[in-house]
BALOBA-1460 file (C-alpha; in Angstrom, 3 decimals):
// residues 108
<rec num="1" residu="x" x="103.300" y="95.581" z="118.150"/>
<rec num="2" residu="x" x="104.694" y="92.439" z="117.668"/>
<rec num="3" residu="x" x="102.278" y="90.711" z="115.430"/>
<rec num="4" residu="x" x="102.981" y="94.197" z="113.126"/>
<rec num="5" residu="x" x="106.656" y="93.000" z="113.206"/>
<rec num="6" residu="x" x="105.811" y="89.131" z="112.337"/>
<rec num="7" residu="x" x="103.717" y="90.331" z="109.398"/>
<rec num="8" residu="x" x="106.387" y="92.832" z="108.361"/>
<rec num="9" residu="x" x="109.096" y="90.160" z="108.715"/>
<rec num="10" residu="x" x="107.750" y="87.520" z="106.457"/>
<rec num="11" residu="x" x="106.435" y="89.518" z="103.822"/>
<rec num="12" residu="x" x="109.540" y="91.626" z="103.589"/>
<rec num="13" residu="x" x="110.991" y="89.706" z="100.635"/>
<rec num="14" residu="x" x="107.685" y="90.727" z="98.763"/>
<rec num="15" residu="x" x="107.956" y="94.926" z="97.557"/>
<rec num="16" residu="x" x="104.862" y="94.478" z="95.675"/>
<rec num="17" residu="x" x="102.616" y="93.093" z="98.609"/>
<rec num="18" residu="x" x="103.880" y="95.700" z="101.189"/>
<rec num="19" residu="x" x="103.858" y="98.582" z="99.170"/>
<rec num="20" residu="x" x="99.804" y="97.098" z="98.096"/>
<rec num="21" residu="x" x="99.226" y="96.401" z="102.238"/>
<rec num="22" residu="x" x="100.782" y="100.115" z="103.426"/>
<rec num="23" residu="x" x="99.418" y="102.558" z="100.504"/>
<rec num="24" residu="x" x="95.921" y="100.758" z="100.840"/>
<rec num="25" residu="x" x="93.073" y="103.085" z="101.662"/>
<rec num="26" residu="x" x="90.474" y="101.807" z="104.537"/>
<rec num="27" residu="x" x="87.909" y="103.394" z="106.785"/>
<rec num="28" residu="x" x="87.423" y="107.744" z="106.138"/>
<rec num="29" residu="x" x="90.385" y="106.694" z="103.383"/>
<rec num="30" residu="x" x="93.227" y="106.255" z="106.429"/>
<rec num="31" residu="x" x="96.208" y="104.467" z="105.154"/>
<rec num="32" residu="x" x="97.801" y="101.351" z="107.935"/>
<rec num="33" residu="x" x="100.305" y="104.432" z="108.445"/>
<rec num="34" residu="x" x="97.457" y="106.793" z="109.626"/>
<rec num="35" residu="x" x="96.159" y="104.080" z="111.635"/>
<rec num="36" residu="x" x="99.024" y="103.123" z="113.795"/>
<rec num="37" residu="x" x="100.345" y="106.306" z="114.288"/>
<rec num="38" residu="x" x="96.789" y="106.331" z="116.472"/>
<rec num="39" residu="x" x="98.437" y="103.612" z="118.712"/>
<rec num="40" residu="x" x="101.839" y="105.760" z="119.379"/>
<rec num="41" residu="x" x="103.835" y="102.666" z="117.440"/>
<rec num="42" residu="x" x="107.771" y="102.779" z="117.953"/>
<rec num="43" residu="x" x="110.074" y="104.149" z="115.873"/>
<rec num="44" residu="x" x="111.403" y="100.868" z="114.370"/>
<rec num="45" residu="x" x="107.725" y="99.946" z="113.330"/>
<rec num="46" residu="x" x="107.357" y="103.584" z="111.639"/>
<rec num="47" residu="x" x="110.740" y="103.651" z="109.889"/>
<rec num="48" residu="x" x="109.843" y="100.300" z="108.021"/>
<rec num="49" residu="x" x="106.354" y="101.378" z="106.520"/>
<rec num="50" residu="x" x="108.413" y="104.831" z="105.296"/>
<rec num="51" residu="x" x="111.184" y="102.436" z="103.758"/>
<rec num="52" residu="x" x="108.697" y="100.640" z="102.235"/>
<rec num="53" residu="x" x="105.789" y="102.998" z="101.048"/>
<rec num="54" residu="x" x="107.487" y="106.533" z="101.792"/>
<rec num="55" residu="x" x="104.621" y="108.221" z="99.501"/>
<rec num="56" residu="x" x="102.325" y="106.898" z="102.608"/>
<rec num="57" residu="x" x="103.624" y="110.245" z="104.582"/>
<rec num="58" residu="x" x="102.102" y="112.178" z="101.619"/>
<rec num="59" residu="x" x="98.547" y="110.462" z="101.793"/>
<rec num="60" residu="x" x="95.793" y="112.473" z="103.351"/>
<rec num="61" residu="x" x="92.752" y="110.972" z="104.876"/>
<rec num="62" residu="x" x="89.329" y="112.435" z="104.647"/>
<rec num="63" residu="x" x="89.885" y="115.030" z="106.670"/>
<rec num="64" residu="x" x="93.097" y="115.890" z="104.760"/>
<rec num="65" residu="x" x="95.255" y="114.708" z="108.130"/>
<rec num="66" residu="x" x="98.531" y="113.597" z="106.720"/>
<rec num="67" residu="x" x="100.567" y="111.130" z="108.971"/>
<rec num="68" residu="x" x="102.276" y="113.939" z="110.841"/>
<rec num="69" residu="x" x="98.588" y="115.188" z="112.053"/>
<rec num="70" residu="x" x="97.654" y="112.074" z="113.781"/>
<rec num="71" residu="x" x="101.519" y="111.973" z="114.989"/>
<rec num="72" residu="x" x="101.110" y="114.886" z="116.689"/>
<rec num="73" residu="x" x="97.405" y="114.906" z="117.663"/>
<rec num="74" residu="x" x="98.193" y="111.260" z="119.545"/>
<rec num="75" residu="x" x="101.178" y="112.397" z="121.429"/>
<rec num="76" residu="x" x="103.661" y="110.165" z="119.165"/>
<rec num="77" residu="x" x="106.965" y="109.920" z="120.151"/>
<rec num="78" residu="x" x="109.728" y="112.639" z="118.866"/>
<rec num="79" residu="x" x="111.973" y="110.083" z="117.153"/>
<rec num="80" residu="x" x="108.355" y="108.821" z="115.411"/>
<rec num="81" residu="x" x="107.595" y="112.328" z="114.122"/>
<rec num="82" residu="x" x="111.209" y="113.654" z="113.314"/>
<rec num="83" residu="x" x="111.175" y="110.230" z="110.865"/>
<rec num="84" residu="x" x="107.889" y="111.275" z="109.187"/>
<rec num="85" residu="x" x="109.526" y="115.115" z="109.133"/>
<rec num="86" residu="x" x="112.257" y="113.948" z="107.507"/>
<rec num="87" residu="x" x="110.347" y="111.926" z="105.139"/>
<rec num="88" residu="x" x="108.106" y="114.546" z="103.915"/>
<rec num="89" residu="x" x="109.661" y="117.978" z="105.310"/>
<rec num="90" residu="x" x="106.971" y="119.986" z="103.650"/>
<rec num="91" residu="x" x="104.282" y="118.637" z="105.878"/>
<rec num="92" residu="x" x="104.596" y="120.697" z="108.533"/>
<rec num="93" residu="x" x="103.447" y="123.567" z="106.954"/>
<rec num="94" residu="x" x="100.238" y="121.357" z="105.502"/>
<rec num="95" residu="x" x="96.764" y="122.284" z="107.041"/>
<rec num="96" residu="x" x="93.682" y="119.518" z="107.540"/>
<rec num="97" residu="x" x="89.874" y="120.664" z="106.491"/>
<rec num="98" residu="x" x="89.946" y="122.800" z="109.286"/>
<rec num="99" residu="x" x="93.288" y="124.670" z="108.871"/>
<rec num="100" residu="x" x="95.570" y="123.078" z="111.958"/>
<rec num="101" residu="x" x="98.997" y="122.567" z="111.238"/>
<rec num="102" residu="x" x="100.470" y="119.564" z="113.049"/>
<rec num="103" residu="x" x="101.805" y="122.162" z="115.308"/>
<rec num="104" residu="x" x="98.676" y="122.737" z="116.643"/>
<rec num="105" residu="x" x="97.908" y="119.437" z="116.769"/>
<rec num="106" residu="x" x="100.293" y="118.725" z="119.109"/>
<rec num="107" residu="x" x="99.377" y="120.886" z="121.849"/>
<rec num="108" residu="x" x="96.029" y="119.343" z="122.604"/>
């Protein structure tokens, strides 16, 4: 994760560009939040994309998985999904395409 933390470093003068780089939509429309959360990130790394783009917790991919779904589906960390909990408290009562909560998620 430390090439996520040099790129966060020096462009952290620059709202415009980070809020651009984390709200961006990629591959099955996955925001860079939805995609690290795959890697089990720390908590550090997590808290600086919310600070920056917190509407990124709200985004759902194409499968309607918000952040908190691939949180819990990849066996993040507690202190990495009480941050995106706290961010967005709603979303644990929000369902993907095929009706999980992150709750169930999480036990896979």
């Amino acid at each position: 994760f430390d090439r996520i933390r040099q790129w966060l470093n020096s462009n952290q003068d620059d709202n415009t560009r980070m809020k651009a780089a984390l709200t961006y939509r990629g591959f099955q429309n996955r925001t860079p939040l939805h995609g690290i959360l795959f890697l089990c990130p720390p908590l550090d790394i997590i808290q600086t994309f919310i600070n920056y783009a917190p509407e990124a917790v709200q985004m759902r991919n194409r499968h309607c998985y918000l952040p908190i779904h691939v949180a819990c589906l990849c066996g993040a960390s507690l202190e990495v999904t009480q941050a995106l909990v706290n961010s967005y408290p709603e979303s644990i009562k929000a369902t993907n395409d095929w009706g999980s909560l992150p709750l169930h998620l999480a036990s896979f």
